[in-house]
C-alpha positions as CSV (number, residue, x, y, z in Angstrom):
1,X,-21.6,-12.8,23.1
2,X,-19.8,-10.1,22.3
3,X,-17.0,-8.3,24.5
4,X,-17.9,-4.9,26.0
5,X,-14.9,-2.0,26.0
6,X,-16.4,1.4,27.5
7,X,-13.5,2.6,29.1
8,X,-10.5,4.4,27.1
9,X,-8.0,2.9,29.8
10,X,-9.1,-0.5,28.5
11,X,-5.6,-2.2,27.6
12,X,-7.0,-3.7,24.0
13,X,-8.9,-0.2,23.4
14,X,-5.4,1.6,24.2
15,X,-3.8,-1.0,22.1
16,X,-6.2,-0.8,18.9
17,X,-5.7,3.3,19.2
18,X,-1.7,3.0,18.7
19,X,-2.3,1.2,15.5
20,X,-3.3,3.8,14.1
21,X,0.5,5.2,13.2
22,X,3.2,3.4,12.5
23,X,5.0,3.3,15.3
24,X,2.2,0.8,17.1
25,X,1.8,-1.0,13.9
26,X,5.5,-2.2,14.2
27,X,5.2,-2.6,17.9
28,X,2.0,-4.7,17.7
29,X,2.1,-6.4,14.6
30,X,-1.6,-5.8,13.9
31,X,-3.2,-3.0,11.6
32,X,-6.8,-1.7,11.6
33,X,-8.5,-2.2,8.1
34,X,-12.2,0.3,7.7
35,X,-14.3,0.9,4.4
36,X,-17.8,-0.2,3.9
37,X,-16.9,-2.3,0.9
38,X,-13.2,-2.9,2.0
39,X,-14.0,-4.9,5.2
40,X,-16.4,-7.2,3.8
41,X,-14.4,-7.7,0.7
42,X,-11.2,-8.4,2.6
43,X,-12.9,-11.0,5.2
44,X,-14.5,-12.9,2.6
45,X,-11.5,-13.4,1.0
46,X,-8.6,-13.3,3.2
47,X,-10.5,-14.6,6.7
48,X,-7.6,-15.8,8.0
49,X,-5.7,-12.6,8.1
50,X,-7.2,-11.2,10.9
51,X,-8.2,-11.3,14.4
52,X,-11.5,-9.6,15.7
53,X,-14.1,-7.3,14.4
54,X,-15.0,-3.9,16.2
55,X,-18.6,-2.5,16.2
56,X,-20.8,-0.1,18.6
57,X,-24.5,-1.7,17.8
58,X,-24.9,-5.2,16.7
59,X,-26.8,-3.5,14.1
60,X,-24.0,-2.8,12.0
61,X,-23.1,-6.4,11.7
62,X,-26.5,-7.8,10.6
63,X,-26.0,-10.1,7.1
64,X,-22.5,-10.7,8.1
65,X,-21.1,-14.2,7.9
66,X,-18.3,-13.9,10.6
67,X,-15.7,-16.7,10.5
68,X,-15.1,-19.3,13.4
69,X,-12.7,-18.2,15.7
70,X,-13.0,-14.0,14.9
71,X,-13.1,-12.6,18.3
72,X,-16.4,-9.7,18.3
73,X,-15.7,-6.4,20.8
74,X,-18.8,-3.9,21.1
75,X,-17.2,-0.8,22.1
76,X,-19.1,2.6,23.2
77,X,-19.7,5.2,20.5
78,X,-17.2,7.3,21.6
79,X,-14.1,4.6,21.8
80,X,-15.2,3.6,18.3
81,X,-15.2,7.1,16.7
82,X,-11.4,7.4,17.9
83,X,-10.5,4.7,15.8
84,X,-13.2,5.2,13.0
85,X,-10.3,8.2,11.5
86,X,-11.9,7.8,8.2
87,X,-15.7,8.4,9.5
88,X,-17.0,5.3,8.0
89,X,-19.3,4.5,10.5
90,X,-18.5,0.6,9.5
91,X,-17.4,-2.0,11.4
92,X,-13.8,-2.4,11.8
93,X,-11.2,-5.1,11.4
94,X,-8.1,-6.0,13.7
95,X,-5.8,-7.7,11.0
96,X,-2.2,-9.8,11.8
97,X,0.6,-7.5,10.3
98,X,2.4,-9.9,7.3
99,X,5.9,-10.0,7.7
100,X,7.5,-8.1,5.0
101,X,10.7,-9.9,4.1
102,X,13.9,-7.9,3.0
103,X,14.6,-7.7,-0.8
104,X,17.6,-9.1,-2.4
105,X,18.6,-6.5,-5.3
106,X,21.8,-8.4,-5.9
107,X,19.5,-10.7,-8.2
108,X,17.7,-9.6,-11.4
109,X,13.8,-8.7,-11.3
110,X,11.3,-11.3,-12.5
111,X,8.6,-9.3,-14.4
112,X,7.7,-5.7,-13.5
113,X,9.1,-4.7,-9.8
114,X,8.2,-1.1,-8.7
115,X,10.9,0.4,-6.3
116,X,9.1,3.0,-4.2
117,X,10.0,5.9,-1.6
118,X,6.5,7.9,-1.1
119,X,6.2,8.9,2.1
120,X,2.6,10.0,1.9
121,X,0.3,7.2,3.0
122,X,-2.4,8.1,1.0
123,X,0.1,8.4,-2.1
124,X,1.5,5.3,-1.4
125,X,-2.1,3.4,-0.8
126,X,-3.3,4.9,-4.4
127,X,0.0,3.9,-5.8
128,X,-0.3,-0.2,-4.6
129,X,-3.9,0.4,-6.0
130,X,-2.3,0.6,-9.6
131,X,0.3,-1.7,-9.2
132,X,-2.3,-4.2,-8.2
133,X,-4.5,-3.1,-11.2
134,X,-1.7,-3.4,-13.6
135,X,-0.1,-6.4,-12.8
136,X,3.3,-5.5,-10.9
137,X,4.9,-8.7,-9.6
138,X,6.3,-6.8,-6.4
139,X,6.7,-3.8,-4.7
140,X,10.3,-2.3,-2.8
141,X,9.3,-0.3,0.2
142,X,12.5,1.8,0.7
143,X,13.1,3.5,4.1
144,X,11.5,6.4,3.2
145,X,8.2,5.4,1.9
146,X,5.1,5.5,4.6
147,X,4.0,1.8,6.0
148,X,1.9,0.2,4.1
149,X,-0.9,-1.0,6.3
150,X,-1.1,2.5,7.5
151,X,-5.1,3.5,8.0
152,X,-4.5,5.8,4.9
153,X,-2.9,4.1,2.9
154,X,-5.4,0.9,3.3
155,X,-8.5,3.3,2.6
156,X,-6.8,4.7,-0.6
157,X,-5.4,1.2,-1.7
158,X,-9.0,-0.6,-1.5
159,X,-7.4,-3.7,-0.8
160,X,-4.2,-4.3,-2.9
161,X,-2.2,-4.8,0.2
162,X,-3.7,-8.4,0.3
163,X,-3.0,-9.0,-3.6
164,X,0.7,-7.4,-4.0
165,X,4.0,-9.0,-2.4
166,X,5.6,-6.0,-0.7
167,X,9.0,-6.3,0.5
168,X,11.6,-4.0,2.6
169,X,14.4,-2.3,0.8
170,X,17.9,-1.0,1.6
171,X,18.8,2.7,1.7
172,X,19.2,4.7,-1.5
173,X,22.9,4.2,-1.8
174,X,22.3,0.2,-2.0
175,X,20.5,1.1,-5.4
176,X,23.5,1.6,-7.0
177,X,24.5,-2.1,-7.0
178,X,21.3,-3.4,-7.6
179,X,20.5,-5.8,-10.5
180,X,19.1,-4.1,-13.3
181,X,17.8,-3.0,-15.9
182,X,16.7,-0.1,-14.3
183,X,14.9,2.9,-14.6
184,X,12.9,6.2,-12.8
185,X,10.6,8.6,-13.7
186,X,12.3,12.3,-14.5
187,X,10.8,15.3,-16.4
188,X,14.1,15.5,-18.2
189,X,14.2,12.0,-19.1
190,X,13.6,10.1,-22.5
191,X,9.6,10.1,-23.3
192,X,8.1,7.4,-22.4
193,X,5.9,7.1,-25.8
194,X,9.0,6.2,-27.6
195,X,9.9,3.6,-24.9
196,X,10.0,-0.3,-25.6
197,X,9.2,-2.1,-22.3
198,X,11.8,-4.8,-21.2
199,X,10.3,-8.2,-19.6
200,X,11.7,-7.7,-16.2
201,X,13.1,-4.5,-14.8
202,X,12.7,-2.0,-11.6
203,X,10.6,0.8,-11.9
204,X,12.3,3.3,-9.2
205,X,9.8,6.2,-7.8
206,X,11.1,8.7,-5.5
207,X,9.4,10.7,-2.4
208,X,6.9,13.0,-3.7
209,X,9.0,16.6,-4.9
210,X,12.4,14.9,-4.0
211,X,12.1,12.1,-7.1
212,X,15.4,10.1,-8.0
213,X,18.6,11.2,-6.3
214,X,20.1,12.7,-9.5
215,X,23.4,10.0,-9.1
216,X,21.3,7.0,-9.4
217,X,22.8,4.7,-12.3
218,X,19.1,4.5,-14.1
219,X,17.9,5.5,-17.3
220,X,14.9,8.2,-17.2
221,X,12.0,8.2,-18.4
222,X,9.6,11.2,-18.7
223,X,5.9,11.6,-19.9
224,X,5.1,13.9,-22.3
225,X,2.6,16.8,-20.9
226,X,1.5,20.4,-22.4
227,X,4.0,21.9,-19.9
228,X,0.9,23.5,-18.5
229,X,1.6,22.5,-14.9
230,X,5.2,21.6,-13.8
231,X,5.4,18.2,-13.3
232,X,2.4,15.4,-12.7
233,X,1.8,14.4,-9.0
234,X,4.3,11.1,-7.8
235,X,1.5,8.7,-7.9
236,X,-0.2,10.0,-11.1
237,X,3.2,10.0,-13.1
238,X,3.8,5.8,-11.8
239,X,-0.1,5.2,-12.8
240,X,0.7,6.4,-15.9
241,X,3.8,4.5,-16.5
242,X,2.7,1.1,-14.8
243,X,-0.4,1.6,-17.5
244,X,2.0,1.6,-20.7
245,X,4.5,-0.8,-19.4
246,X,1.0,-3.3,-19.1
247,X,-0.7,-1.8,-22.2
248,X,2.3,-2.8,-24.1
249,X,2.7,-6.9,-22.6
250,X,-1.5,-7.0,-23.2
251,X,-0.5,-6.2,-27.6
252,X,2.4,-8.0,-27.5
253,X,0.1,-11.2,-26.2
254,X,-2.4,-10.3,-28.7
């Protein structure tokens, strides 16, 4: 059976709601994972991640094939609309928060590391969407970037939280003693059309407008546009380059 929450002074329910920021995601060391196809998807294949599922009719969960052990909590309509922020309507997942170990930039990078800053949740969840899709080994979070088991950065990543390893990074001074090669995106750098890919080097994306303090020892790399719009969105502009950068290992396998 089921447990019932109705009230919103219920300790779990208050609990569940602080998740969704980051300050309760660090405090609790759980996250809250929602999307019709992203819950099932992620407790079929990483069941052991996570801790209960969250429902208002037992309706919701008919076909589902929930593991031993997954605590079930029916909670009123209301409760579960406060921490439905995306309107899915789904059932919900409590998940353990992975520990995400600091990164040693003393040593070289093995294969394609991205180094990231976006702030934006949604940026950053579209952003670990690509690097999943285009094989990046790992991914940097510096200080500045948004959490990465944030509600909206989960919906927008679809997942690649669970396939990427994601590590903690120093402050942007730190970079400049960090093993390279290494390189950032830049309007005013090099065009990336003419650009050889090494085997393993950081990619280094700054917080959305800001980009790459312009002190950084890295070499720039820009993508050739029209010049009809300024500059491409953050997220876009890394797509773009993570894209190449694998384009070019798929030929050179060939």
């Amino acid at each position: 059976m089921p447990h019932l929450i109705e009230s919103p002074q219920n300790p779990q329910f208050k609990r569940w709601k602080s998740l969704l920021d980051s300050r309760g995601l660090k405090k609790h060391g759980q996250f809250l994972l929602s999307g019709r196809k992203a819950v099932p998807e992620a407790l079929s294949r990483h069941p052991e991640r996570f801790l209960a599922v969250l429902f208002w009719a037992e309706e919701q969960l008919a076909g589902w094939r929930l593991p031993a052990g997954l605590e079930r909590y029916r909670l009123s309509r209301p409760l579960f609309r406060e921490l439905d922020i995306i309107g899915t309507d789904a059932p919900l997942l409590v998940g353990r928060l992975p520990m995400l170990p600091a990164a040693d930039l003393s040593l070289p990078p093995q294969g394609l590391e991205l180094v990231c800053a976006l702030g934006n949740p949604d940026n950053l969840g579209a952003l670990l969407r690509s690097a999943a899709a285009f094989a990046v080994r790992r991914v940097i979070l510096l200080p500045e970037a948004a959490h990465p088991f944030h509600p909206r950065a989960l919906r927008s990543a679809a997942n690649a939280q669970f396939e990427l390893e994601l590590l903690q990074g120093p402050g942007w001074a730190a970079l400049n003693a960090a093993a390279g090669p290494l390189f950032a995106l830049d309007v005013r750098g090099a065009a990336l059309t003419d650009f050889a890919w090494p085997q393993d080097l950081r990619l280094i994306l700054g917080e959305e407008g800001k980009g790459v303090p312009p002190e950084l020892p890295v070499q720039r790399l820009a993508i050739p546009t029209t010049g009809a719009v300024e500059s491409l969105n953050a997220t876009v502009a890394a797509s773009l380059a993570l894209f190449s950068c694998y384009a070019s290992r798929q030929g050179a396998a060939r």
